[in-house]
KOLVOTOR-493540 format. One record per residue: x, y, z of N, C-alpha, C in turn; residue in one letter. Coordinates in pm, whole numbers, padded with zeros to 5 digits, always signed. Layout:
XYZXYZXYZA/...
This chain:
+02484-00398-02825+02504-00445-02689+02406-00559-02663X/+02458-00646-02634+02343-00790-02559+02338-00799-02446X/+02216-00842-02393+02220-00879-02256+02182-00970-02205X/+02221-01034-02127+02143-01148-02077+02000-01197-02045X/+01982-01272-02000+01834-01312-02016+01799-01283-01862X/+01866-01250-01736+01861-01161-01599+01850-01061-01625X/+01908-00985-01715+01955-00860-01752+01763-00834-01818X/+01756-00911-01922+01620-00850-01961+01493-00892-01883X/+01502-00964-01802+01389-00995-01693+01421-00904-01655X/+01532-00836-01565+01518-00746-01462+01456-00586-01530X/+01439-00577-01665+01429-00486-01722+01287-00510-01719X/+01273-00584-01773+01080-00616-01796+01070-00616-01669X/+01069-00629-01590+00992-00674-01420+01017-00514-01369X/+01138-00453-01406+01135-00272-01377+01039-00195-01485X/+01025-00223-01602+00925-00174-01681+00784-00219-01596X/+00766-00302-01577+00590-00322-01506+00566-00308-01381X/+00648-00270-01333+00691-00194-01194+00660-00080-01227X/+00695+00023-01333+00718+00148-01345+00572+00177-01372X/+00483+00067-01496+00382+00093-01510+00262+00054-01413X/+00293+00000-01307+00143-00040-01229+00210+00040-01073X/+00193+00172-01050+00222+00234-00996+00101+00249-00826X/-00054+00212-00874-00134+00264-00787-00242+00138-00763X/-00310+00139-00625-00364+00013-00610-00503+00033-00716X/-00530+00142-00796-00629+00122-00885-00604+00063-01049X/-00488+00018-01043-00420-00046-01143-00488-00148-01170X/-00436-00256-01302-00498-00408-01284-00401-00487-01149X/-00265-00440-01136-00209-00512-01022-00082-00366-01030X/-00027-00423-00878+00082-00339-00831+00210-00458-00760X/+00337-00415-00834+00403-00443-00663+00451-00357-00611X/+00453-00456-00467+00480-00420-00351+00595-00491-00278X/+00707-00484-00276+00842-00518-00271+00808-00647-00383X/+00807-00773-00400+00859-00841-00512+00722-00963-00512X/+00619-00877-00410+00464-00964-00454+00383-00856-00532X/+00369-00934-00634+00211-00886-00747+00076-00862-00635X/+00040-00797-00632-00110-00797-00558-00204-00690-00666X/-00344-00752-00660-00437-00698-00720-00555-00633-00606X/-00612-00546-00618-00697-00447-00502-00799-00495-00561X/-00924-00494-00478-01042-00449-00476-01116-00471-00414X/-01202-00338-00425-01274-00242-00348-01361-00405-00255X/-01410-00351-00181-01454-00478-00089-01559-00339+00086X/-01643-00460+00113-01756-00426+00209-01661-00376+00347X/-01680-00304+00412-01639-00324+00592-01729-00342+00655X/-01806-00198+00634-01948-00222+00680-02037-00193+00636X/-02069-00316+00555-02206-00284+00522-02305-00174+00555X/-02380-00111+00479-02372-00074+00352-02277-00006+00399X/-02205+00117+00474-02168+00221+00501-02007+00248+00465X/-01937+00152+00470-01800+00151+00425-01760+00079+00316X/-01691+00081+00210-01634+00018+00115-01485+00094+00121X/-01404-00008+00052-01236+00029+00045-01172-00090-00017X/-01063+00001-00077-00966-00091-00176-00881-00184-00124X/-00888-00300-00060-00799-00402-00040-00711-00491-00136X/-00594-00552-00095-00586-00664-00174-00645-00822-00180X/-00697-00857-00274-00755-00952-00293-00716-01065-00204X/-00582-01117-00189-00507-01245-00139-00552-01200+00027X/-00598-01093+00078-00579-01029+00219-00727-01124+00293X/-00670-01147+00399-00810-01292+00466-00825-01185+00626X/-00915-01260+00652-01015-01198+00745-00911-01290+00901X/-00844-01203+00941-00754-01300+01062-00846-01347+01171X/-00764-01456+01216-00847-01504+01259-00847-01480+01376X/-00968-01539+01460-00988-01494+01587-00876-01481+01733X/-00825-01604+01716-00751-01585+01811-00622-01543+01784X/-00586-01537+01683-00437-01428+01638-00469-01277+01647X/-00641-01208+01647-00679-01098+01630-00672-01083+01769X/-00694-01151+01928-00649-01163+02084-00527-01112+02116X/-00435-01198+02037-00269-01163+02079-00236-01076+02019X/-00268-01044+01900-00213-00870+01814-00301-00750+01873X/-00390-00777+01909-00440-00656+01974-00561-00730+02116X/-00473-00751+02215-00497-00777+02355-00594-00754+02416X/-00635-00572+02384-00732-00506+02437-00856-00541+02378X/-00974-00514+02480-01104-00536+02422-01160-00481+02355X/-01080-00348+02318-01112-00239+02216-01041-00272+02098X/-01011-00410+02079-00970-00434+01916-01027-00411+01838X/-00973-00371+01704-01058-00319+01584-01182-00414+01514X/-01271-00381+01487-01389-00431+01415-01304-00564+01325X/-01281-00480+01235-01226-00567+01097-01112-00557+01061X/-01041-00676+01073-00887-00698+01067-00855-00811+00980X/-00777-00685+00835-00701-00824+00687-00601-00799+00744X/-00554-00961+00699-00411-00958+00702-00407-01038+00556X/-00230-01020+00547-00175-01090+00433-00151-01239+00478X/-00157-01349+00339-00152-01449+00390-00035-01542+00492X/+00095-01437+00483+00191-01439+00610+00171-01427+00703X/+00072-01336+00736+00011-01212+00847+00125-01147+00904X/+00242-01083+00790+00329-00960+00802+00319-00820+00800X/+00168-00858+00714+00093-00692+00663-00072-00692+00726X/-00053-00569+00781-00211-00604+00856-00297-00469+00845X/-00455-00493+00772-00518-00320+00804-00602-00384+00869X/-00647-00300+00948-00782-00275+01068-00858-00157+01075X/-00951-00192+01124-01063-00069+01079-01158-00076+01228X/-01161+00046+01263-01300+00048+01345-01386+00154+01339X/-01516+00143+01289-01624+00244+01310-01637+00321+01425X/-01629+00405+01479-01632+00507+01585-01810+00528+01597X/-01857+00511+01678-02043+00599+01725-01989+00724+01713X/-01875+00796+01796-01847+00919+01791-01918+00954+01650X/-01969+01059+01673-02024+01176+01606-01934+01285+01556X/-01885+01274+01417-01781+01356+01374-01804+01439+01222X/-01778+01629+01236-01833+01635+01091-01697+01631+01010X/-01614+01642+00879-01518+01637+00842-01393+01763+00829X/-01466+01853+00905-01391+01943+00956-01369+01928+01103X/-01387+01858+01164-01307+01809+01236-01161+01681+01281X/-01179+01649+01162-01082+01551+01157-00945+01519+01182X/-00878+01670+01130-00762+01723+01189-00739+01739+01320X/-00819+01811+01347-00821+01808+01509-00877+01658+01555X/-00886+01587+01531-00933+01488+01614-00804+01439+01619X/-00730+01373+01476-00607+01321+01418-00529+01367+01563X/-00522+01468+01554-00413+01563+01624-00393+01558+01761X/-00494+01458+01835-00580+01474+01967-00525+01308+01984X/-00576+01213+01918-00493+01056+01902-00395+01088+01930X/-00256+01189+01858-00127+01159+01866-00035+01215+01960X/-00125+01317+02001-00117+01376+02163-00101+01281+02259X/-00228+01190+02272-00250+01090+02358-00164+00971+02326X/-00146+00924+02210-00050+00830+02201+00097+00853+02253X/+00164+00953+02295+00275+00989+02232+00266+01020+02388X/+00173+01057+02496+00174+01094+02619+00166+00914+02735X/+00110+00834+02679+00016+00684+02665+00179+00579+02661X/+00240+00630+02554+00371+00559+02479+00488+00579+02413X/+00538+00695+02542+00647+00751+02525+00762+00664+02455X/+00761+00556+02497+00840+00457+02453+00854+00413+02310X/+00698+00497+02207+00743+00492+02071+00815+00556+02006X/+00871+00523+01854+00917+00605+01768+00815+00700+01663X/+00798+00809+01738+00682+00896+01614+00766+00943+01538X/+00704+00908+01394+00774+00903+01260+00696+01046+01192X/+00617+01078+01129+00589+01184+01050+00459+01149+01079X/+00373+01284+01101+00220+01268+01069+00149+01391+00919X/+00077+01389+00912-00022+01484+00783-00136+01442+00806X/-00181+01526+00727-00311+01533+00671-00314+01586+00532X/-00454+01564+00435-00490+01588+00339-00600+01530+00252X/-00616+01589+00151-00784+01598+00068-00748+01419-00027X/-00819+01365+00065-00864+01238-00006-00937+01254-00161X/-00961+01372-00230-01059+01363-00314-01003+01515-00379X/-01055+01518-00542-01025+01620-00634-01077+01721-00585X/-01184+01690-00513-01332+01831-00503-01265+01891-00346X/-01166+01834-00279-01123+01827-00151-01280+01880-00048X/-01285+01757-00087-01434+01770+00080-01413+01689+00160X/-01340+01569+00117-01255+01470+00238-01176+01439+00284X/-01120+01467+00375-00987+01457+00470-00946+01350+00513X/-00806+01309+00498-00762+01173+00603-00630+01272+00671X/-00640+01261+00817-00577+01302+00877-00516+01153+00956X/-00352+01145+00972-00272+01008+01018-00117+01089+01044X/-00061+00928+01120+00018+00957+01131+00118+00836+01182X/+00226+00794+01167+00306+00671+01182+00429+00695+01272X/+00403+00546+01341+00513+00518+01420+00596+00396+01436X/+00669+00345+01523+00710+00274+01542+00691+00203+01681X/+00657+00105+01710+00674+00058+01894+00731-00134+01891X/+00836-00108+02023+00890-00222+02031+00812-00336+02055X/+00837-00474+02004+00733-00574+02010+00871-00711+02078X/+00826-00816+02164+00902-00945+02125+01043-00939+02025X/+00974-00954+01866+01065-00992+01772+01111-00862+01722X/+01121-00770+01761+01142-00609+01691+01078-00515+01739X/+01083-00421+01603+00983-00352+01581+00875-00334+01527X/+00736-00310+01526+00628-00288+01437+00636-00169+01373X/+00566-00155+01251+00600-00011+01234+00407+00036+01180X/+00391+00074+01223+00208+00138+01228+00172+00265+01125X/+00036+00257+01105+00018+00415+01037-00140+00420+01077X/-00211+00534+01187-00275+00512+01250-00374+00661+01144X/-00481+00643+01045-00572+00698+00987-00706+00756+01033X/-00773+00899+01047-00857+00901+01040-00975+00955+00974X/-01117+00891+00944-01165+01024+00817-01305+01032+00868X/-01361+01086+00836-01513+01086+00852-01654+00991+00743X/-01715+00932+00767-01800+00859+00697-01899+00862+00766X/-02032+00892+00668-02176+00905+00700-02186+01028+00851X/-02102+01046+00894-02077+01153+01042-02051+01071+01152X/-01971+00947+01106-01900+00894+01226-01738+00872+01166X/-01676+00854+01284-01550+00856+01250-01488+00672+01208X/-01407+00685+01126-01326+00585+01046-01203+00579+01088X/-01146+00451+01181-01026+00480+01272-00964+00377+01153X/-00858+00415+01115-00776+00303+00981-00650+00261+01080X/-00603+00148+01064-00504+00108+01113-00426+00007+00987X/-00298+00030+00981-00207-00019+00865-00062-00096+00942X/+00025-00196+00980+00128-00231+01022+00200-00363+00966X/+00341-00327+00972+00384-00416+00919+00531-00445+00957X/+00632-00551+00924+00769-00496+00966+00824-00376+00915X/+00957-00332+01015+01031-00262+00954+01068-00276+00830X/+01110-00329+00822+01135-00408+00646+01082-00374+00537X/+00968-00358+00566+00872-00349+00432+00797-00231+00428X/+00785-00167+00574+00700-00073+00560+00696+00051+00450X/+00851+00099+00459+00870+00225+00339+00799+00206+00217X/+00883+00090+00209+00737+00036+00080+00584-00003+00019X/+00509-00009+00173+00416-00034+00196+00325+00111+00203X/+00402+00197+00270+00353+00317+00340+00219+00396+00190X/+00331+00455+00108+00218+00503-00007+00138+00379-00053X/+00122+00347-00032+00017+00185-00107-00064+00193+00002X/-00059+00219+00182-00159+00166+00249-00182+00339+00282X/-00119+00431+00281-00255+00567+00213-00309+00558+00121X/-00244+00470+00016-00370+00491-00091-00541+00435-00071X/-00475+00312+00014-00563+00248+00088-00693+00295+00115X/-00626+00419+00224-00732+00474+00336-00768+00586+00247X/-00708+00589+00137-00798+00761+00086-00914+00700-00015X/-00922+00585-00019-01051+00473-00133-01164+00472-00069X/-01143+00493+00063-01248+00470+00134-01371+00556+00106X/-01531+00470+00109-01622+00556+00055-01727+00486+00116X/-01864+00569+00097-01960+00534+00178-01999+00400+00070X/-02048+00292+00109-02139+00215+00038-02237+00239-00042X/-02254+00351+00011-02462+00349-00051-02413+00457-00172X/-02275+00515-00172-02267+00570-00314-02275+00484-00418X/-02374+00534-00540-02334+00472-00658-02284+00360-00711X/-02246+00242-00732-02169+00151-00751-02109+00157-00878X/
């Protein structure tokens, strides 16, 4: 049997698809862009996490109109489209990691009371780690924007004994595909001052 030369690209490009499965790979895709992760500062020393490399620090006044409020997140990548966006904010709250669930659980209460008008999609929780001592408790939705819909995945975990608010969004479009790639995201997350 022969095949064409589409025929065996599409085979090779599904073979290295099959093999770069996780953002701790040398690269992954993610619908039909290559992206390579790594680990990178939030906050000094105290946060580190797996990003993608191509992901830029948005800029100020696009970080105004995507999030209005004065309680916008600390630190906000976007992709160089700015279709794909994580955000992060350090919490003062005082949190130990058995509480996290319940905190998780307490956000989506309030969101869901706040913005009836969203689509709540599925939430969980679970052990970021083999030894399970760290929890990311989240949960995703949908809310109407201008051009559509956004579609969100709103994370939380504990670091150093403050809380780690993760924020992940993107279009409808892409998100399904995005979704396990930006938990993998939030479960990388680690204190700085561990080890390097």
């Amino acid at each position: 049997m022969k095949f064409t030369e589409q025929e065996i690209e599409a085979m090779r490009k599904a073979a290295q698809m099959e093999a770069h499965k996780s953002i701790h790979d040398d690269y992954v895709y993610i619908g039909r862009e290559r992206l390579e992760f790594a680990e990178q500062d939030l906050f000094y020393p105290y946060v580190r996490i797996m990003l993608p490399r191509t992901f830029l620090k948005l800029p100020e006044e696009f970080a105004r109109k995507m999030y209005p409020s004065e309680y916008r997140p600390d630190v906000i990548r976007t992709s160089p489209s700015m279709t794909v966006n994580f955000a992060f904010s350090c919490l003062n709250s005082q949190i130990r990691m058995d509480e996290v669930i319940m905190c998780t659980r307490y956000y989506l209460e309030t969101m869901r009371r706040m913005y009836p008008g969203n689509q709540y999609l599925d939430n969980s929780e679970h052990f970021m780690d083999k030894d399970e001592t760290r929890i990311l408790g989240w949960y995703a939705f949908s809310n109407p924007t201008l051009d559509g819909h956004r579609y969100n995945i709103h994370a939380f975990t504990e670091i150093e004994g403050k809380l780690l608010f993760c924020i992940f969004n993107s279009s409808g479009e892409i998100f399904e595909e995005w979704k396990p790639y930006a938990l993998e995201v939030f479960d990388s997350v680690r204190s700085g001052r561990e080890t390097r």
